[in-house]
C-alpha positions as CSV (number, residue, x, y, z in Angstrom):
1,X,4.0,127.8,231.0
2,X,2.8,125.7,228.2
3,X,3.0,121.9,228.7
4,X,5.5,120.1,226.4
5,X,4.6,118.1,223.9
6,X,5.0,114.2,224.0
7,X,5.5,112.0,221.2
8,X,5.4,108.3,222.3
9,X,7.7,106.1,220.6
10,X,7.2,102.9,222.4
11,X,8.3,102.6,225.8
12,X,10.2,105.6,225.7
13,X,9.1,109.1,225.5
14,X,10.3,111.4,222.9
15,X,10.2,114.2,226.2
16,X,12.3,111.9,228.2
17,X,14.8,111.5,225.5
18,X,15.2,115.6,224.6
19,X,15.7,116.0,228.2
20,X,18.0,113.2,229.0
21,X,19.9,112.4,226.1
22,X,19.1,115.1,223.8
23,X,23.3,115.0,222.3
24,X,23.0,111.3,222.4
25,X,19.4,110.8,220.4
26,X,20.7,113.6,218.0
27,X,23.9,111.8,217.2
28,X,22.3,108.8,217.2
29,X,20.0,109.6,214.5
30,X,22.3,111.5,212.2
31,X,24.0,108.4,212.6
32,X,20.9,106.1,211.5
33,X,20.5,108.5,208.5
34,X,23.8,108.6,207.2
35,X,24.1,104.7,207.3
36,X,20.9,104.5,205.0
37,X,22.7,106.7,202.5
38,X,25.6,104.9,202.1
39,X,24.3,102.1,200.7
40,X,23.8,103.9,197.5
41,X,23.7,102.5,193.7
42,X,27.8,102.8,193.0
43,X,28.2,105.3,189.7
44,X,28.5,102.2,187.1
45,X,24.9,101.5,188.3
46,X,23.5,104.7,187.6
47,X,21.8,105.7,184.0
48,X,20.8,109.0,183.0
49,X,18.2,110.0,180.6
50,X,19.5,113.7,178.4
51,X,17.5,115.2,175.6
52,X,19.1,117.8,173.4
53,X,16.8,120.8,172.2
54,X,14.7,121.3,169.2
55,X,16.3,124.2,168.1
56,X,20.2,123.6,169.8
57,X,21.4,119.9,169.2
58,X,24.4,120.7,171.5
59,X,22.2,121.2,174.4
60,X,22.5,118.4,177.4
61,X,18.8,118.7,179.4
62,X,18.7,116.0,182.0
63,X,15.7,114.1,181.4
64,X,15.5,111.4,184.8
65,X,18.5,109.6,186.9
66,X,18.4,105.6,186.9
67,X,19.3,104.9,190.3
68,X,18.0,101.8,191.6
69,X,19.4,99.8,194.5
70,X,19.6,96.7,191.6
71,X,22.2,96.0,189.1
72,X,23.1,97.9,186.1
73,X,20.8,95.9,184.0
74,X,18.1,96.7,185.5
75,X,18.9,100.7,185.7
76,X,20.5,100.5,181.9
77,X,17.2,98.2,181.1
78,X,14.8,101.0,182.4
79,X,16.5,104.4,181.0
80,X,16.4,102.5,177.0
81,X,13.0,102.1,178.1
82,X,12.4,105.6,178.9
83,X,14.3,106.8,176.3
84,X,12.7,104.6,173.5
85,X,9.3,105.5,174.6
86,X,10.4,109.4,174.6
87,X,12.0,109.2,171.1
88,X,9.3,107.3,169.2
89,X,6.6,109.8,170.7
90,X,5.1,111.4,167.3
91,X,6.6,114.7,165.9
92,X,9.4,114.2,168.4
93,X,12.4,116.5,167.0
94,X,15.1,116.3,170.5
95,X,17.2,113.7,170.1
96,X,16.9,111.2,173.4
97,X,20.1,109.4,175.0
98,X,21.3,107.5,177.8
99,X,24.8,107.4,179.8
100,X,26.4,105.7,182.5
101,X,26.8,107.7,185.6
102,X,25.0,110.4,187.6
103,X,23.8,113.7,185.6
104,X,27.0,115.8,184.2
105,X,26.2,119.2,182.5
């Protein structure tokens, strides 16, 4: 039999926690990983980036999300930004925009 593998993670084994507490340690990390999501930008943070195409000035092609952990100014400052940069690019035809919000098709 093949001997298992350790990871050390301090004091404590990652061996002795699989075979102890494997539900524990597994719930505890899904847990720690859910809790660092949460904290998310709220929607009236968030700024997205769209182009239209060349050829089709209906089209909505998401360009970048604006979803720093700051306030809307910043995120709002940074997709003009983007989007300024994009649109004065020479012989630049697609039309460059930025809305409040996550990407919607």
């Amino acid at each position: 039999m093949a001997n298992p593998v350790t990871f050390n993670v301090g004091p404590i084994t990652m061996r002795s926690l699989l075979s102890r507490n494997s539900l524990a340690f597994a719930a505890a990390c899904g847990f720690a990983l859910t809790a660092c999501s949460l904290g998310g930008p709220s929607e009236d943070e968030v700024f997205t980036l769209y182009r239209n195409s060349a050829t089709d000035e209906s089209m909505r092609i998401h360009i970048a999300s604006f979803d720093a952990h700051e306030k809307e100014e910043y995120n709002r400052g940074n997709c003009e930004q983007a989007q300024a940069l994009f649109q004065n690019q020479p012989g630049v035809k697609a039309k460059f925009w930025c809305e409040k919000g996550h990407f919607r098709k």
